[in-house]
TORKOL-4160 file (C-alpha; in steps of 0.2 Angstrom, whole numbers, padded with zeros to 4 digits, m for minus):
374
<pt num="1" X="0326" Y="0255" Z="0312"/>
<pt num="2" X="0307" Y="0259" Z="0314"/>
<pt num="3" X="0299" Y="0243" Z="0304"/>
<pt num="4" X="0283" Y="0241" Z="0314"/>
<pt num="5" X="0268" Y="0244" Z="0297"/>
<pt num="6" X="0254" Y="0241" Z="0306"/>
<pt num="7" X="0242" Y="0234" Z="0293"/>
<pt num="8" X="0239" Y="0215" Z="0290"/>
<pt num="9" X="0252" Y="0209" Z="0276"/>
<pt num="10" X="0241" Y="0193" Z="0273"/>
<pt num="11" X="0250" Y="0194" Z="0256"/>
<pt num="12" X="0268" Y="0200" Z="0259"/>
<pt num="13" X="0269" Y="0212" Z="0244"/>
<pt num="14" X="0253" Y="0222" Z="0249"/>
<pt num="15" X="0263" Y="0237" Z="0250"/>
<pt num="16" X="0265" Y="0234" Z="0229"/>
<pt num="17" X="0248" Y="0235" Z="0226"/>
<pt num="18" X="0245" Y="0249" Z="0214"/>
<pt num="19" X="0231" Y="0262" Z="0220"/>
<pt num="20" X="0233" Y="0261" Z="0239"/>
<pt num="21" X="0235" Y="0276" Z="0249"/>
<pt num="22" X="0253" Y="0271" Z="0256"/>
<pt num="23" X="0259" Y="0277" Z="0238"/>
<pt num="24" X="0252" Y="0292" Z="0237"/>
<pt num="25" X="0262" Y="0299" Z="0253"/>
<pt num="26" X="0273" Y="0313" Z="0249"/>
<pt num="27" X="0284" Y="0324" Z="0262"/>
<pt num="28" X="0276" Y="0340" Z="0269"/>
<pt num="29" X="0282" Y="0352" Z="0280"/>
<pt num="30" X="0286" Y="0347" Z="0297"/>
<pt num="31" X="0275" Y="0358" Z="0309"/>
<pt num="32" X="0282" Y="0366" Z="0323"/>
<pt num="33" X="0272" Y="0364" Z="0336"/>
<pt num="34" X="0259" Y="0349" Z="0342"/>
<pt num="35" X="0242" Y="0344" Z="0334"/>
<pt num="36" X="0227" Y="0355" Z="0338"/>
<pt num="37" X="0216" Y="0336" Z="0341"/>
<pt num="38" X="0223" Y="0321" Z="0348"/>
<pt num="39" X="0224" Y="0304" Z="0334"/>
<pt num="40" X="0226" Y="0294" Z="0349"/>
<pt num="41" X="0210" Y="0287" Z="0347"/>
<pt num="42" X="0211" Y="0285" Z="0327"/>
<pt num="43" X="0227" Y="0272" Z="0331"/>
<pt num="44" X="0214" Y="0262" Z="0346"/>
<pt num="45" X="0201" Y="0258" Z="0332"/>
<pt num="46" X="0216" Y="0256" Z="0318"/>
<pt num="47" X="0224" Y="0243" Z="0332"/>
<pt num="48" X="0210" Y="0235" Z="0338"/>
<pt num="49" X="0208" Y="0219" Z="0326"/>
<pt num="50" X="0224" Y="0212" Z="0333"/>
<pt num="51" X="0216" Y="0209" Z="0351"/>
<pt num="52" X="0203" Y="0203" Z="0342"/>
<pt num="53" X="0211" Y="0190" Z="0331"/>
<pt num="54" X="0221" Y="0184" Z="0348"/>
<pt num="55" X="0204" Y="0182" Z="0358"/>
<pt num="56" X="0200" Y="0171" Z="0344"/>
<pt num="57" X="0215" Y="0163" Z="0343"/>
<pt num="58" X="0216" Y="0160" Z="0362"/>
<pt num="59" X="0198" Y="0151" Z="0361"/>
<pt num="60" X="0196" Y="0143" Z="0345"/>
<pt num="61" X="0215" Y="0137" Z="0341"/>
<pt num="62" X="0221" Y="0136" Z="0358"/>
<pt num="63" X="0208" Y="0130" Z="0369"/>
<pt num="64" X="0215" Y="0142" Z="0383"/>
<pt num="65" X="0200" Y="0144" Z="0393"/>
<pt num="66" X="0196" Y="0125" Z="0394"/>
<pt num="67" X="0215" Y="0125" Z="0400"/>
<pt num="68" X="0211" Y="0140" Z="0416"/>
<pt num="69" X="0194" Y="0133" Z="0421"/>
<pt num="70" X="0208" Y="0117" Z="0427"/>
<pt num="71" X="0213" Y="0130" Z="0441"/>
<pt num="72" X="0229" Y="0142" Z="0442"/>
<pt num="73" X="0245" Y="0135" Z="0432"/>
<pt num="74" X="0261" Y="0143" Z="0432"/>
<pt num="75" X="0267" Y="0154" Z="0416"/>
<pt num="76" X="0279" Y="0142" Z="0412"/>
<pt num="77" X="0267" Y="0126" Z="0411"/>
<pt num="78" X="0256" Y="0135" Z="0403"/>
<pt num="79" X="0268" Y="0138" Z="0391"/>
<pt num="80" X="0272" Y="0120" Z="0388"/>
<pt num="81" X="0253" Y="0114" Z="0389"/>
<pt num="82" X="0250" Y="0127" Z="0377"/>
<pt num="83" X="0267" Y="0125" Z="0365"/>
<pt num="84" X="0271" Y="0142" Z="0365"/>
<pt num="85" X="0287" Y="0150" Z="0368"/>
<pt num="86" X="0291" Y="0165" Z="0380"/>
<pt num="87" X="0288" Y="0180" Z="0369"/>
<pt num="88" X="0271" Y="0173" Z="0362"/>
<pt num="89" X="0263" Y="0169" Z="0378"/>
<pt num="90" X="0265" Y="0186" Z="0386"/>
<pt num="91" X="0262" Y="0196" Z="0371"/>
<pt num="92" X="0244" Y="0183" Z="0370"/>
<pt num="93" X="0244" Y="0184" Z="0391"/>
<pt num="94" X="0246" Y="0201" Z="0391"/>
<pt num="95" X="0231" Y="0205" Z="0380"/>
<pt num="96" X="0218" Y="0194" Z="0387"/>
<pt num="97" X="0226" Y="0204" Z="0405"/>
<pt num="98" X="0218" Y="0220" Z="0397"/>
<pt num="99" X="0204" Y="0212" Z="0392"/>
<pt num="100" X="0199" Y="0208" Z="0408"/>
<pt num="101" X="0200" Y="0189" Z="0406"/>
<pt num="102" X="0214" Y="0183" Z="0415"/>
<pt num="103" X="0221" Y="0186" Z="0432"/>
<pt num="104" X="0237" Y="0184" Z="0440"/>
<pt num="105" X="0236" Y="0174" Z="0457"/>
<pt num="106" X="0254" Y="0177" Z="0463"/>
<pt num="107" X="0253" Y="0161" Z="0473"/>
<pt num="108" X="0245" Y="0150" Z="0459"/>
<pt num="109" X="0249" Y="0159" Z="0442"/>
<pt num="110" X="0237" Y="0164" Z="0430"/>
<pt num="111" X="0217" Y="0160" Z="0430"/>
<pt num="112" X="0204" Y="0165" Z="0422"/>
<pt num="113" X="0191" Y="0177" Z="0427"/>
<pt num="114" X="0174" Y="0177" Z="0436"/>
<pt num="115" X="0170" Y="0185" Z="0418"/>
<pt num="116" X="0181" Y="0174" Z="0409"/>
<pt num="117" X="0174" Y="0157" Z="0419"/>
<pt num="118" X="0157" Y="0163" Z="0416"/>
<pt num="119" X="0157" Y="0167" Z="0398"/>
<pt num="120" X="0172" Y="0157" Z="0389"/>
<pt num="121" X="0174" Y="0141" Z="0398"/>
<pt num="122" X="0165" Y="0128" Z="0388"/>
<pt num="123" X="0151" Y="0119" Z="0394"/>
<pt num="124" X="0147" Y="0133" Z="0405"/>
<pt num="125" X="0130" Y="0138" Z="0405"/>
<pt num="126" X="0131" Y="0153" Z="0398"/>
<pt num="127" X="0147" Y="0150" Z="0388"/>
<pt num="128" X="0148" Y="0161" Z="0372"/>
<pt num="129" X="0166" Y="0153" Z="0364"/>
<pt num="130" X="0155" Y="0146" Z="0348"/>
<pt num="131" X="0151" Y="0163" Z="0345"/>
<pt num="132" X="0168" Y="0168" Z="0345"/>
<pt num="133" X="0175" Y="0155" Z="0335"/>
<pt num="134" X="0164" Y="0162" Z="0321"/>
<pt num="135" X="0180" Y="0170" Z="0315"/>
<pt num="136" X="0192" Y="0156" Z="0318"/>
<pt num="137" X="0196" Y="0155" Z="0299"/>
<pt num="138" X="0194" Y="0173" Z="0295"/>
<pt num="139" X="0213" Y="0176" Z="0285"/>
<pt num="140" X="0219" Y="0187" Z="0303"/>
<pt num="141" X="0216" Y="0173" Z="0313"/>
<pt num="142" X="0222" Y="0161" Z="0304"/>
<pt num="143" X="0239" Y="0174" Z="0299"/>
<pt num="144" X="0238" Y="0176" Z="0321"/>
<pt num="145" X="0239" Y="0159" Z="0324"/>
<pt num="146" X="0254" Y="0156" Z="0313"/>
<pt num="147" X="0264" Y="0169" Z="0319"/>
<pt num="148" X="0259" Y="0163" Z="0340"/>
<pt num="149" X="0264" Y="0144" Z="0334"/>
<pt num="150" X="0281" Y="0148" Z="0326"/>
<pt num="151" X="0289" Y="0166" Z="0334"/>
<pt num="152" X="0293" Y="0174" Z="0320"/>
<pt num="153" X="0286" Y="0189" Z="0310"/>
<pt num="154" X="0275" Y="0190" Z="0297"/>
<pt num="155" X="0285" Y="0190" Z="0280"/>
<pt num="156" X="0302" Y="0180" Z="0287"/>
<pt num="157" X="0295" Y="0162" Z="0282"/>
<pt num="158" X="0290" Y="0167" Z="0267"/>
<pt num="159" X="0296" Y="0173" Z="0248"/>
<pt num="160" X="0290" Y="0192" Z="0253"/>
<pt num="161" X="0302" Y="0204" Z="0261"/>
<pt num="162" X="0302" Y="0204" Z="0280"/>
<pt num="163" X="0298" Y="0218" Z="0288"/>
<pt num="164" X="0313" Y="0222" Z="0299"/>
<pt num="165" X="0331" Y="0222" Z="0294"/>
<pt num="166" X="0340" Y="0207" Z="0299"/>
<pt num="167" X="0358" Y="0201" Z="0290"/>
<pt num="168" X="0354" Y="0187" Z="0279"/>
<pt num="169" X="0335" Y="0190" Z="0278"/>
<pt num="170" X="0328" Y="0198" Z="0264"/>
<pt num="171" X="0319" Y="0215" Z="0270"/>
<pt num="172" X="0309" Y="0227" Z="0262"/>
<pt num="173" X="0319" Y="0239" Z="0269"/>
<pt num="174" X="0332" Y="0238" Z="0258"/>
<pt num="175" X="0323" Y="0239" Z="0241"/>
<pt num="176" X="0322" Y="0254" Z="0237"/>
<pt num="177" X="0301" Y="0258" Z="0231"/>
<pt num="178" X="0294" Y="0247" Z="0246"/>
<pt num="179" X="0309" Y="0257" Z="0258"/>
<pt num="180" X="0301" Y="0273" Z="0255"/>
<pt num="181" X="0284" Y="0270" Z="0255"/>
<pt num="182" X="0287" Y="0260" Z="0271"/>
<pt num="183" X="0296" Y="0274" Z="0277"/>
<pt num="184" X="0286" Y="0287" Z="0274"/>
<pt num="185" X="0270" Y="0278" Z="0279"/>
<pt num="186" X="0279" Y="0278" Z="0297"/>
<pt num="187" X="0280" Y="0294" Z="0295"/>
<pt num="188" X="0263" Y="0299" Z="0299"/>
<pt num="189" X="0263" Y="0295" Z="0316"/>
<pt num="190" X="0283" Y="0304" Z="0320"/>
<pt num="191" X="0273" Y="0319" Z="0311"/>
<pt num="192" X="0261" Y="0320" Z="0325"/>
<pt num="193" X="0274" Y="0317" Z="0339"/>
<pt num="194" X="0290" Y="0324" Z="0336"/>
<pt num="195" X="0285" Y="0341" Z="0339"/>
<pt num="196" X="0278" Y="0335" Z="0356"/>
<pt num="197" X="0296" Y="0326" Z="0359"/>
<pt num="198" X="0303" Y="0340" Z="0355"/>
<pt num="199" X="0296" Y="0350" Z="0367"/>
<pt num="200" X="0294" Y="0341" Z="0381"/>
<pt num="201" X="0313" Y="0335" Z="0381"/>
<pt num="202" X="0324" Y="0351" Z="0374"/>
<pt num="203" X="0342" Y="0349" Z="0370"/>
<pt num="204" X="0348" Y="0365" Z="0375"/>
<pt num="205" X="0365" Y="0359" Z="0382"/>
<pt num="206" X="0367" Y="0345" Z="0367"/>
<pt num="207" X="0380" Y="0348" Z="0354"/>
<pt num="208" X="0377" Y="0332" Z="0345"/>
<pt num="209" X="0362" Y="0320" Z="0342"/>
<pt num="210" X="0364" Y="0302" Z="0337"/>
<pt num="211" X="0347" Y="0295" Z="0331"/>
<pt num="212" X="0348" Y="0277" Z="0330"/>
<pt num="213" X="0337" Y="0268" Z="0314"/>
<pt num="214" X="0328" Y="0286" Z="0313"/>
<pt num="215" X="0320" Y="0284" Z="0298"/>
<pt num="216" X="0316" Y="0300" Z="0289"/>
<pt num="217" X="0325" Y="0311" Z="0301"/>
<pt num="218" X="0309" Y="0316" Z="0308"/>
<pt num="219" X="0313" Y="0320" Z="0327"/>
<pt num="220" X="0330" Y="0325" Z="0325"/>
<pt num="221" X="0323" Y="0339" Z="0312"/>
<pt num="222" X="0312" Y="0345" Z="0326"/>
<pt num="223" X="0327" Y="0347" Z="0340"/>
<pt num="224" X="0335" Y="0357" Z="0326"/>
<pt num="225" X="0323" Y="0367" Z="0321"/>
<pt num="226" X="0321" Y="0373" Z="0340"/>
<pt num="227" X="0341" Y="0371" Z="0343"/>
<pt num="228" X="0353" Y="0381" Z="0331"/>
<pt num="229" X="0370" Y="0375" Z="0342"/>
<pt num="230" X="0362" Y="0355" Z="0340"/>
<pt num="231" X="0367" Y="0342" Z="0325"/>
<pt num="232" X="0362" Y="0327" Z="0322"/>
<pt num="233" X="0368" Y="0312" Z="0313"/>
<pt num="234" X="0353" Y="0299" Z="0309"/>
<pt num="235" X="0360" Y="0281" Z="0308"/>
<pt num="236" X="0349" Y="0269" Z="0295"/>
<pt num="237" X="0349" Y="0258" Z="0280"/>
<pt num="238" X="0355" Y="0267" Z="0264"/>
<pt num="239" X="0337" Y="0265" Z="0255"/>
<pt num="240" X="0329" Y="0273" Z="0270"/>
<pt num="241" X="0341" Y="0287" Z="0271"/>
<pt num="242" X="0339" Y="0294" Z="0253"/>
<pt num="243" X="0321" Y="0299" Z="0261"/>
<pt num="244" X="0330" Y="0308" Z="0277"/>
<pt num="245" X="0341" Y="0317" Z="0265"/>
<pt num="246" X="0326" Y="0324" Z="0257"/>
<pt num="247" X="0318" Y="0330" Z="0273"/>
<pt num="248" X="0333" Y="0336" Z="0279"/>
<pt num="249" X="0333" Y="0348" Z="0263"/>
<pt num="250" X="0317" Y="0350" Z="0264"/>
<pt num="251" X="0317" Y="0361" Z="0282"/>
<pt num="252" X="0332" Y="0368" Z="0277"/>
<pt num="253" X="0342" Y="0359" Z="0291"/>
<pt num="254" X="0352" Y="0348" Z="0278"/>
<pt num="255" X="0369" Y="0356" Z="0285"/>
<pt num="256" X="0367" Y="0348" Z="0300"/>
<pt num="257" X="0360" Y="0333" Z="0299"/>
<pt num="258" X="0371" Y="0321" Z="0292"/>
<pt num="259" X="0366" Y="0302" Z="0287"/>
<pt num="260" X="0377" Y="0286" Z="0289"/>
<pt num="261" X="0370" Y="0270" Z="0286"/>
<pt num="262" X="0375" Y="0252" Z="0294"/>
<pt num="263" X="0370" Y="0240" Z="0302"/>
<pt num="264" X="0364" Y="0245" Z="0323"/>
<pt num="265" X="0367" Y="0228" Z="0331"/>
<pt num="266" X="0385" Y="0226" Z="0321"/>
<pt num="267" X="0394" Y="0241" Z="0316"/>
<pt num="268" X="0404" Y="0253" Z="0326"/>
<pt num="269" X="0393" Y="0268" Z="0333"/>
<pt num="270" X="0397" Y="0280" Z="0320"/>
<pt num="271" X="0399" Y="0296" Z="0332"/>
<pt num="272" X="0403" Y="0303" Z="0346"/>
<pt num="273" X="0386" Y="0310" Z="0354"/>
<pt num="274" X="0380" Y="0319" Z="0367"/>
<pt num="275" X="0363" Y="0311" Z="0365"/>
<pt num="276" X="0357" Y="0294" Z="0357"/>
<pt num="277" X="0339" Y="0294" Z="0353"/>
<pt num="278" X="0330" Y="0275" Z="0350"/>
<pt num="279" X="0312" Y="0281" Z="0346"/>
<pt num="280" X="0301" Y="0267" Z="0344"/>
<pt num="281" X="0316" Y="0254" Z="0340"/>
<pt num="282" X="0318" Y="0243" Z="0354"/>
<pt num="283" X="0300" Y="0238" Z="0352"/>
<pt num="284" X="0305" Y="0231" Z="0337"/>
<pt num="285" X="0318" Y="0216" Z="0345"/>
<pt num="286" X="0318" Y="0204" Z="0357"/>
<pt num="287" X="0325" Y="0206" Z="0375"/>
<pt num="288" X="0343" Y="0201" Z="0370"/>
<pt num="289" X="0343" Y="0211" Z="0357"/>
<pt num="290" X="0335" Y="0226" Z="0366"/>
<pt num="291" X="0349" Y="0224" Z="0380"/>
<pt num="292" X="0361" Y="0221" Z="0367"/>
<pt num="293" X="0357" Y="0239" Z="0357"/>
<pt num="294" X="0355" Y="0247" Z="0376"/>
<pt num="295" X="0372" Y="0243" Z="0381"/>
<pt num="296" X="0381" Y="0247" Z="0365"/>
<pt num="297" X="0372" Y="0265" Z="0367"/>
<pt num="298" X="0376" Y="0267" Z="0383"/>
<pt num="299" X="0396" Y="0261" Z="0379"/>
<pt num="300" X="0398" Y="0276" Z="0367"/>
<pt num="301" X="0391" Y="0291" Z="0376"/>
<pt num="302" X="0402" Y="0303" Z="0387"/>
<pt num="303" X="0401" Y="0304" Z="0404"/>
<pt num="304" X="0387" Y="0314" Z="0407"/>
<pt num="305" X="0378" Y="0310" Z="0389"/>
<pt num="306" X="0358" Y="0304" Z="0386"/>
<pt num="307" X="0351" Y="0289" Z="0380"/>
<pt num="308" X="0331" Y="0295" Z="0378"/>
<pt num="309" X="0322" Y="0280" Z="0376"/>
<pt num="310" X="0304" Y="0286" Z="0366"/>
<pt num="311" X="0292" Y="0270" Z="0365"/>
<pt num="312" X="0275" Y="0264" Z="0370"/>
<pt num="313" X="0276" Y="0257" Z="0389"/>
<pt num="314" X="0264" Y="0243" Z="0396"/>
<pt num="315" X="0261" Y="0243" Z="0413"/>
<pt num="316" X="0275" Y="0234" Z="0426"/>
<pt num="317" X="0262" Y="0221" Z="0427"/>
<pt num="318" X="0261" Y="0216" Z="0410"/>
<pt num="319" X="0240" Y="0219" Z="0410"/>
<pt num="320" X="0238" Y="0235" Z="0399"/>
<pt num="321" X="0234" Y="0246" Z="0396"/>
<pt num="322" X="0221" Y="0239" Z="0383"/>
<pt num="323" X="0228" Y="0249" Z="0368"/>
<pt num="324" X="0246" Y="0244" Z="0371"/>
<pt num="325" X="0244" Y="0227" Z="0375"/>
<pt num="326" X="0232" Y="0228" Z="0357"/>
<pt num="327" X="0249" Y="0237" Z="0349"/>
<pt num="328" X="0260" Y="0225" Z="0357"/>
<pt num="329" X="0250" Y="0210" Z="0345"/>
<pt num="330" X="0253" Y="0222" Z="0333"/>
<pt num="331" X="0272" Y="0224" Z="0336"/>
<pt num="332" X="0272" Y="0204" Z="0339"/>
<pt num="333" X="0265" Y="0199" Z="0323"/>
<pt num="334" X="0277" Y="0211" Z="0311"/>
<pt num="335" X="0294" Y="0211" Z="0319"/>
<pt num="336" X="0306" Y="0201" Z="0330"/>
<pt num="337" X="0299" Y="0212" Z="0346"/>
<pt num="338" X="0282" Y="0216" Z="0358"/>
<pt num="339" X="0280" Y="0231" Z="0368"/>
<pt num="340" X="0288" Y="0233" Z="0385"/>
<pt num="341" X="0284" Y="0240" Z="0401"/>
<pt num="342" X="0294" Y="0255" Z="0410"/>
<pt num="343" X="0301" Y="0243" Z="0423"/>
<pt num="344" X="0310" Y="0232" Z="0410"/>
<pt num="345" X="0318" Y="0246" Z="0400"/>
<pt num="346" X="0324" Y="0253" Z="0420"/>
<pt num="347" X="0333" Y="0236" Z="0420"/>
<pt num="348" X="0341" Y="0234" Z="0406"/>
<pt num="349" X="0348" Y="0254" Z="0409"/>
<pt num="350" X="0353" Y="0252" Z="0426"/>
<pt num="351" X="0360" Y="0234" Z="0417"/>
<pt num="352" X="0372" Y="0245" Z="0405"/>
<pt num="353" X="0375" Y="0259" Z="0420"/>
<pt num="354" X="0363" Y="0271" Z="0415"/>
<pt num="355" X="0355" Y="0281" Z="0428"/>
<pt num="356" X="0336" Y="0283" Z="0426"/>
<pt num="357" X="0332" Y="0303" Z="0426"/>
<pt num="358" X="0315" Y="0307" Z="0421"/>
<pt num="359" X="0300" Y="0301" Z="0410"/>
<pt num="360" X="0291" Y="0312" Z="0399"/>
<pt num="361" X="0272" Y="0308" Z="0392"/>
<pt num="362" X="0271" Y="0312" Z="0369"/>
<pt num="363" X="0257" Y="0307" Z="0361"/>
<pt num="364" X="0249" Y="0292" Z="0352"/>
<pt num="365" X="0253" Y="0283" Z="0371"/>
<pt num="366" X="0271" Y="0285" Z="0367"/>
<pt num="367" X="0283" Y="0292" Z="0381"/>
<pt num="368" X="0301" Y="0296" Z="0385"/>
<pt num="369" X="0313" Y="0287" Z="0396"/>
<pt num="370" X="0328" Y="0298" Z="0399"/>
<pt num="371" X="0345" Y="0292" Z="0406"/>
<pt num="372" X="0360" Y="0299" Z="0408"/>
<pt num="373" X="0378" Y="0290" Z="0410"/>
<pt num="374" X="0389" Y="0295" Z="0426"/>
């Protein structure tokens, strides 16, 4: 399911608060057709403080560039030197990519850059790290830091409900005031795009739509509302599904949108599909478990059937773009996951024998990978 909440949970409960605008949310009509303006830039600036908080982390906590100015040094010993595990260090790696502070030297491995070297190495004559480190104890830092050291999201050490929805760990997903504000605060964004994924991929040929953790039901309302022959079944936790059912009602599609709930990673698929949407899950998980969801998709669709794929995308290279590789701390520091680029999600397709067939650019940096089982 979608789990990402991009806002700082320095206190795990912040979605309680009384007063905050994430309460007052309440479900409008699903437009048909895109934005007139473009909110990509709102989600930059909304983004931005996570590539912030792992600069600092990077100078102040880690001593990263005193680490680079040694020379070039493979991923995995700077792993080691720096006590991070795999997902950590290229969510952080990634970033600092973007940023224009680190390099890739296929021979050596990474290095800072002539900026970087300049400018954050310290002793350097004009090195500027003290300024940075101004905000090494600022709360985000400080949270940022945690969350690079341990590997785990914000909320699953703690007595506050996690963010995602994991067996055995309490989520706030499956209670039911914190499921729907949660829900319907994610909401915002599938409002802007769905109409865009809608378009850009039509279902004309689908009889049946499977969309895996869909939340409010969102996208599949928009394939419906442009296909009449399409249904759709959305596949959630039971919290989360009393606010699809609502939507569903809501744009008169509730005979044709169905809701099941279960669990993604352990029960059966609970249809047979023609398409399976994943819209801005597989972020949410690491590789196994990504590969995992992948292949249990692509083992329940026909010959012939789609698995569309709609996510953010970082380059092949894992250097950006810049407000990705900012999402991607986002994504990092609240679930289980990081954003991927197209060239892994290719993989793990061809992986479970899905053929890659097109891509198709949304909205908010989002995009669709469509494949198609032979």
């Amino acid at each position: 399911m979608v789990v990402l909440i991009e806002q700082t949970p320095y206190d795990p409960c912040w979605f309680e608060r009384p007063g905050l605008a994430i309460q007052r949310l309440s479900m409008t009509m699903l437009p048909l057709s895109p934005p007139q303006l473009d909110p990509t830039p709102i989600f930059e600036a909304f983004r931005g403080n996570h590539g912030t908080e792992l600069l600092t982390a990077a100078v102040a906590h880690f001593g990263l560039f005193r680490i680079l100015a040694e020379g070039p040094i493979p991923f995995q010993s700077l792993g080691e030197r720096l006590d991070l595990s795999e997902r950590p260090l290229v969510v952080l790696l990634t970033c600092l990519r973007a940023q224009g502070l680190v390099s890739f030297n296929s021979e050596g491995g990474y290095q800072a850059t002539d900026l970087a070297r300049e400018h954050l190495t310290p002793g350097a004559n004009f090195d500027v790290s003290g300024y940075i480190g101004l905000a090494a104890e600022s709360p985000g830092v400080l949270e940022m830091v945690e969350r690079l050291r341990t590997n785990r999201p914000a909320g699953s050490d703690q007595d506050g409900a996690a963010f995602i929805f994991r067996e055995g760990l309490e989520s706030a997903m499956e209670q039911e005031d914190s499921a729907r504000s949660l829900t319907l605060a994610l909401a915002g964004r599938a409002r802007n795009v769905a109409p865009v994924l809608a378009e850009v991929v039509p279902l004309h040929d689908a009889g049946v739509l499977l969309d895996v953790g869909g939340g409010t039901g969102i996208y599949s309302i928009a394939w419906l509302r442009r296909h009449p022959q399409l249904e759709a079944v959305v596949w959630d936790r039971p919290e989360v599904l009393k606010v699809a059912r609502e939507m569903a009602t809501e744009h008169g599609v509730v005979d044709r949108l169905r809701e099941v709930s279960g669990d993604m990673f352990a029960d059966p698929i609970p249809i047979s599909a023609d398409v399976i949407l994943l819209s801005n899950i597989l972020h949410d998980w690491d590789v196994p478990e990504c590969r995992k969801l992948i292949t249990r998709c692509a083992n329940a669709l026909p010959s012939g059937g789609r698995l569309i794929i709609h996510d953010v995308f970082l380059n092949d290279t894992l250097d950006g773009p810049l407000a990705i590789a900012h999402y991607s701390a986002a994504l990092f520091r609240l679930t289980e996951g990081r954003a991927y680029s197209a060239a892994e999600y290719k993989s793990w397709l061809a992986e479970a024998k899905l053929t890659f067939e097109s891509f198709h650019p949304t909205l908010i940096h989002c995009g669709a990978i469509v494949a198609r089982k032979s």
